[in-house]
C-alpha positions as CSV (number, residue, x, y, z in Angstrom):
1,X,0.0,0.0,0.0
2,X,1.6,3.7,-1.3
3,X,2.0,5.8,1.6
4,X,-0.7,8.4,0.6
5,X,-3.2,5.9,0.6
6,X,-2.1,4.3,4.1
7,X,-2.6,8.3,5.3
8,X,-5.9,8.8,3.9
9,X,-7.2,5.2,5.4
10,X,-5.6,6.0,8.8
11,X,-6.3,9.9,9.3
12,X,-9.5,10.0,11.0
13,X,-8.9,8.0,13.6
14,X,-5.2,10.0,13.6
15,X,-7.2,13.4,13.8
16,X,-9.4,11.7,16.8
17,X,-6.1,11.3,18.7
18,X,-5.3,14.7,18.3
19,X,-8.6,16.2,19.1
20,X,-8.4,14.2,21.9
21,X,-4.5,14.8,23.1
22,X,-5.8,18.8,22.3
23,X,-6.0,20.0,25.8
24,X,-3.5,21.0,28.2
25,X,-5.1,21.3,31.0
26,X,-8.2,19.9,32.9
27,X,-9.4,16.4,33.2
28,X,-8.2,13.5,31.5
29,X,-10.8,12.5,28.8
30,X,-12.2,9.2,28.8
31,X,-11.4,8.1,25.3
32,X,-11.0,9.8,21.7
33,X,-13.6,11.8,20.7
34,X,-16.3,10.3,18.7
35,X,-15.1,7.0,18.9
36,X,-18.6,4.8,20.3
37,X,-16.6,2.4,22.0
38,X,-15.6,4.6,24.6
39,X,-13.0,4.2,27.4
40,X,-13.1,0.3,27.2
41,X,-11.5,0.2,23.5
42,X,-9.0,2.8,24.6
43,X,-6.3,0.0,24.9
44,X,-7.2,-1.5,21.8
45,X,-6.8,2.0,19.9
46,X,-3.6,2.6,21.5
47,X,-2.1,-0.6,20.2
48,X,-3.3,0.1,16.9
49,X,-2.1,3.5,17.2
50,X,1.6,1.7,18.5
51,X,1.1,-0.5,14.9
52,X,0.6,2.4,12.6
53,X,3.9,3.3,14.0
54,X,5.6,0.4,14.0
55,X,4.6,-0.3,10.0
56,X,5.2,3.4,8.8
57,X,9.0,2.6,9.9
58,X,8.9,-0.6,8.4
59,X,7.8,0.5,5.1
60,X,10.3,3.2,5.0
61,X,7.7,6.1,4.6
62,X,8.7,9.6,4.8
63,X,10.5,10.7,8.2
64,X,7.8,13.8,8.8
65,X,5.2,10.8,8.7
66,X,6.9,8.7,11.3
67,X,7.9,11.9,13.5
68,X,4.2,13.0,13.2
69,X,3.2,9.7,14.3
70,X,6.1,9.5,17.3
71,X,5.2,12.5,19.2
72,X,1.0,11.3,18.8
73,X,2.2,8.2,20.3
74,X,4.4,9.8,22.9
75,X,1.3,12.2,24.1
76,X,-0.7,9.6,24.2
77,X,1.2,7.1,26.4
78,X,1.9,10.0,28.5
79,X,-2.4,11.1,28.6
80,X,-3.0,7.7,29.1
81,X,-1.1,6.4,31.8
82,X,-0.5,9.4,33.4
83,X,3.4,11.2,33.5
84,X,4.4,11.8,37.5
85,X,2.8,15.0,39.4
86,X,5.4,17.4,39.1
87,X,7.2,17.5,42.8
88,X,5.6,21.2,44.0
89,X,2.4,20.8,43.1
90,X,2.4,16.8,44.8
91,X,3.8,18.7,48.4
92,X,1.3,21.6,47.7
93,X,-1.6,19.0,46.9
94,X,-0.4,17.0,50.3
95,X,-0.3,20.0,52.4
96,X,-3.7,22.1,51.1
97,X,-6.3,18.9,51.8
98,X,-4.9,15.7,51.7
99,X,-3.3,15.6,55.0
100,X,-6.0,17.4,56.8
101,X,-8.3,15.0,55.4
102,X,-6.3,12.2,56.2
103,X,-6.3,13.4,59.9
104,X,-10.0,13.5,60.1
105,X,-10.4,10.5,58.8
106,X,-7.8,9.0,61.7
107,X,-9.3,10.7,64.2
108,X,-9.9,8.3,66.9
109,X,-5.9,7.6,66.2
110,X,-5.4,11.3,66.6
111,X,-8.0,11.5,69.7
112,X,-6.0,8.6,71.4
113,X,-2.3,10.0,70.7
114,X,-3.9,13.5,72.5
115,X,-5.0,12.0,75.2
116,X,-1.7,9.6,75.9
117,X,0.2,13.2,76.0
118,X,-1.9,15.8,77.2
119,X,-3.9,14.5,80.2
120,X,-0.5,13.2,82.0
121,X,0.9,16.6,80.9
122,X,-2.2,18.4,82.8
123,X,-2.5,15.6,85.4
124,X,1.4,15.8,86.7
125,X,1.7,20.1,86.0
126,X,-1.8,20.3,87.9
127,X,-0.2,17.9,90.8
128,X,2.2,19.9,91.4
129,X,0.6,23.3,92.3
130,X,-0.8,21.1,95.4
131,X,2.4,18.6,96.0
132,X,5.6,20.4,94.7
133,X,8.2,18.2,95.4
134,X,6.3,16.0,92.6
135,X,8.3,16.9,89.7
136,X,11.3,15.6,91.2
137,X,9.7,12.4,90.8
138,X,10.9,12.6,87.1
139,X,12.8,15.8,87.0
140,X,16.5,15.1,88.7
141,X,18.0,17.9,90.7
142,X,20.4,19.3,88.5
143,X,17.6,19.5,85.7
144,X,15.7,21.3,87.8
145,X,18.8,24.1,88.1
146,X,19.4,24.2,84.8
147,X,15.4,25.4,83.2
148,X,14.9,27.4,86.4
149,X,17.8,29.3,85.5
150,X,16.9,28.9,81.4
151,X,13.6,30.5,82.4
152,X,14.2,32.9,85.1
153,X,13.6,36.9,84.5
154,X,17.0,37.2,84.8
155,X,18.2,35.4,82.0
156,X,20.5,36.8,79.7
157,X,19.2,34.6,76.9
158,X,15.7,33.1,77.4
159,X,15.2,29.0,76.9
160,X,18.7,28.8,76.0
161,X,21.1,26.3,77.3
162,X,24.9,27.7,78.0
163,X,25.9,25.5,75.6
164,X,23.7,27.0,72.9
165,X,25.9,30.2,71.1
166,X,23.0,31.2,69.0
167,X,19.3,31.4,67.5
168,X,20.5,29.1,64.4
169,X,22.2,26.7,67.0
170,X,18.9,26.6,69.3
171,X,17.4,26.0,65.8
172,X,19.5,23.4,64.5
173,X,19.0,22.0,68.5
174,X,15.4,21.9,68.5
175,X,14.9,20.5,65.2
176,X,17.1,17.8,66.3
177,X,15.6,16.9,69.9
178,X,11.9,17.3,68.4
179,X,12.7,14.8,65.2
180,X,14.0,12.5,67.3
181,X,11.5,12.8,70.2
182,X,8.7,12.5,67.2
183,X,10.1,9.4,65.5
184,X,10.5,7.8,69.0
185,X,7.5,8.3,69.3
186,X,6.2,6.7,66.1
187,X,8.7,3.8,65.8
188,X,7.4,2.3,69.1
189,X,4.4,1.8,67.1
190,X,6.4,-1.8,65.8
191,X,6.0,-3.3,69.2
192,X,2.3,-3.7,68.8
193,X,1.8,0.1,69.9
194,X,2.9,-0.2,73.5
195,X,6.4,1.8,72.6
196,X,3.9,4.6,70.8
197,X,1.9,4.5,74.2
198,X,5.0,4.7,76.7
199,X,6.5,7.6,74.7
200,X,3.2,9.8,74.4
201,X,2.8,9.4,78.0
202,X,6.6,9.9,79.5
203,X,6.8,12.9,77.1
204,X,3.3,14.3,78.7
205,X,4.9,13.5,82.1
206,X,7.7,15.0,81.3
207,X,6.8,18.4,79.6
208,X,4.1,18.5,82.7
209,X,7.1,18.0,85.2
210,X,8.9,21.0,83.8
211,X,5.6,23.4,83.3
212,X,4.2,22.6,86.5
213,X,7.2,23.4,88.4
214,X,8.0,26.5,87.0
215,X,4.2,27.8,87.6
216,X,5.0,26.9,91.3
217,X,7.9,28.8,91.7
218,X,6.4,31.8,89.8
219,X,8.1,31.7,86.2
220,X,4.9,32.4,85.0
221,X,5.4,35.2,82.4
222,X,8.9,33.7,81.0
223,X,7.8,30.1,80.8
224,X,4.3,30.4,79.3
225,X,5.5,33.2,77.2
226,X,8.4,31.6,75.8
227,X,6.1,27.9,74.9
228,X,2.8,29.9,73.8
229,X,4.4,30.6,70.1
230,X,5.7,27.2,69.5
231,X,3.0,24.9,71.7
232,X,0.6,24.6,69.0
233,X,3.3,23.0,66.1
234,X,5.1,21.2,69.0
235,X,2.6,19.4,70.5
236,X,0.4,19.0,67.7
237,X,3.4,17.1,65.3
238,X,3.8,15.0,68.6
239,X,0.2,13.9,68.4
240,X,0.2,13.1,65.2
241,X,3.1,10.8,65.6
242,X,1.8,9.1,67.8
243,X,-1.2,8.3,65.5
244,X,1.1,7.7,63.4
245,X,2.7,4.7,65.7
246,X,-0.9,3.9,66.7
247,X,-1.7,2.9,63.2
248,X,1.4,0.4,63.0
249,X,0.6,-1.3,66.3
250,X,-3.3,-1.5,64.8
251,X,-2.0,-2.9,62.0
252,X,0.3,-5.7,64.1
253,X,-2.7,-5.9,67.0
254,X,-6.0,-6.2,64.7
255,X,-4.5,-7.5,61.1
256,X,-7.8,-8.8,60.2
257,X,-7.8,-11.4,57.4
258,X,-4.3,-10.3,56.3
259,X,-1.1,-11.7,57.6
260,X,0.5,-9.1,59.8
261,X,3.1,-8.0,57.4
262,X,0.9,-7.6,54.7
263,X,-1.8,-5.0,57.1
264,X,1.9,-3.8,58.4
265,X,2.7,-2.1,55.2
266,X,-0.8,-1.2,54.3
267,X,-1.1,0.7,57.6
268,X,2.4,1.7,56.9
269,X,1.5,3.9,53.6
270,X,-1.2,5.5,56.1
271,X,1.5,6.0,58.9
272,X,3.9,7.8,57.0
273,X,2.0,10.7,55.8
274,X,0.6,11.4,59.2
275,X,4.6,11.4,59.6
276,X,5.3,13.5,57.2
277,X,2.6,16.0,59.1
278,X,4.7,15.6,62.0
279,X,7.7,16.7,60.4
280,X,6.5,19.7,58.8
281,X,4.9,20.7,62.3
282,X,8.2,19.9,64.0
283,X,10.2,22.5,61.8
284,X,7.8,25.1,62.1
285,X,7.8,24.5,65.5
286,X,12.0,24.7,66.2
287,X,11.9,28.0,64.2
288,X,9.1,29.6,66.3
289,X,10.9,28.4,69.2
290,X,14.8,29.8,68.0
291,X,13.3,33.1,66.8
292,X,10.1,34.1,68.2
293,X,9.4,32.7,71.4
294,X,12.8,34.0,73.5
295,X,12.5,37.5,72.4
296,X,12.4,40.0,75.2
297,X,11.5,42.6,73.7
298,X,7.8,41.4,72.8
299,X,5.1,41.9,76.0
300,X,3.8,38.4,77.6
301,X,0.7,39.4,76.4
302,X,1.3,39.8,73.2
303,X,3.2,36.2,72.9
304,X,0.2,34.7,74.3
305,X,-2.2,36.2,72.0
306,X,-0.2,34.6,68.9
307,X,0.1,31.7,70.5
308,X,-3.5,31.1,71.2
309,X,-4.2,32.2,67.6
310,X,-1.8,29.6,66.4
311,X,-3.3,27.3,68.3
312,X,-6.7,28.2,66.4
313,X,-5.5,28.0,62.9
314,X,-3.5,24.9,63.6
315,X,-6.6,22.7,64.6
316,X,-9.1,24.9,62.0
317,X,-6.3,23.8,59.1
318,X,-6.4,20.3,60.0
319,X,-10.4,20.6,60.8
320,X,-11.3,22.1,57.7
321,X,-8.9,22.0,55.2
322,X,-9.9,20.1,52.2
323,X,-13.3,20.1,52.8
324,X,-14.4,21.0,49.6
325,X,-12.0,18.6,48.0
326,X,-13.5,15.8,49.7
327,X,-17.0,16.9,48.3
């Protein structure tokens, strides 16, 4: 068969790819355009779209012909089986619904993890306004020196060790005690969540130790001010890694009809983005902490105000966000 007529026996269906590979943007169509069979004979019309290639090289038609037919085949694949979501727009996708959405639909996870930290973090700070000596029940002496003098009015450099040289070291500090107090918290999920629950709950104890001794003693302003920026992202990536951990030990404590490694790595795909929440939480969290929260200058009012706002947007982001996506 001459090449002209090959051309004029294949072009409709030629022009229907094209109509059909038109767009740019928007949804993927379901199939050609004006081809009855629809989405089910998409395969079938890419193969024979894959053939006209194939025997337009083998005949040794014109080069334009088989270039013309290359790219169409090219789009195609790509329309059809979908080229990767470029990186930015994947994060920006993850971050604007997907994760908040993926917290709601944890929630009793993310109600459990809350409770493991906060209510020993209320119980012991609330303890210890009646029985002060409690916080040395986790809190050794010398710990207790060091944050009374971290947090008194009379210190030089607020929250900071006197190890710590400067705001990018407290950064680089906080990012690194935070990630690690975070993944702790989520790798104990591997021992059938009992690792999860013992971390959630010493970290409550022990945050509780250290805020309910310094409200004893009086260190109201430069405590509370100094936590009330950062609180929200801190305690909030916490929680959600101990979902996080929950989900793994769910998936090792209640497989279901799956074998245990196979409701392990299901749970695990879950796990990992509430991890990835964690993370992004965390960061936010360290810089707060190495640039906002020890500044003098700013009145305790002030610091409590943005800190009860962040605490507001934090929960309405994860509350709301991606509502409309869902729908």
């Amino acid at each position: 068969m001459k090449e002209r007529q090959y051309i004029a026996r294949r072009a409709a269906e030629w022009e229907a790819w094209d109509r059909w590979l038109a767009p740019a943007r928007g949804p993927r169509p379901a199939a050609p355009e004006g081809d009855a069979a629809g989405a089910a004979g998409l395969p079938q019309r890419f193969r024979r779209l894959c053939h006209d290639l194939a025997l337009v090289l083998d005949r040794n038609y014109s080069a334009a012909l088989a270039e013309d037919l290359h790219r169409r085949v090219l789009a195609a694949h790509q329309r059809i089986y979908g080229a990767g979501e470029p990186q930015g727009q994947a994060w920006r996708r993850f971050f604007g619904g997907d994760l908040p959405a993926l917290v709601r639909r944890e929630w009793r996870l993310v109600l459990a993890a809350a409770v493991l930290l906060l209510l020993p973090l209320l119980g012991l700070l609330l303890l210890i306004q009646a029985w002060p000596d409690a916080a040395f029940l986790l809190l050794s002496a010398e710990t207790v020196g060091e944050i009374e003098d971290m947090y008194s009015p009379t210190a030089r450099h607020l929250g900071r060790p006197r190890a710590a040289s400067s705001e990018w070291a407290m950064w680089a500090f906080y990012i690194a005690n935070n990630v690690r107090i975070d993944f702790q918290i989520f790798a104990g999920g591997v021992a059938f969540g009992l690792g999860t629950v013992f971390y959630l709950v010493y970290n409550g104890l022990h945050i509780g130790a250290i805020a309910g001794h310094l409200t004893q003693i009086g260190h109201v302003p430069t405590f509370w001010g100094f936590v009330a920026g950062h609180s929200a992202f801190e305690l909030t990536g916490a929680v959600l890694a101990g979902a996080a951990g929950l989900k793994l030990g769910m998936a090792l404590l209640a497989p279901g009809r799956q074998a245990r490694l196979a409701a392990l790595r299901q749970h695990a795909r879950i796990a990992v983005k509430l991890l990835y929440g964690a993370a992004a939480l965390t960061l936010l969290a360290a810089f707060v902490e190495a640039f906002w929260s020890p500044r003098p200058d700013v009145p305790f009012a002030v610091k409590v105000a943005v800190g009860s706002a962040l605490w507001l947007l934090t929960w309405a982001y994860l509350l709301l966000a991606g509502r409309h996506r869902a729908a």
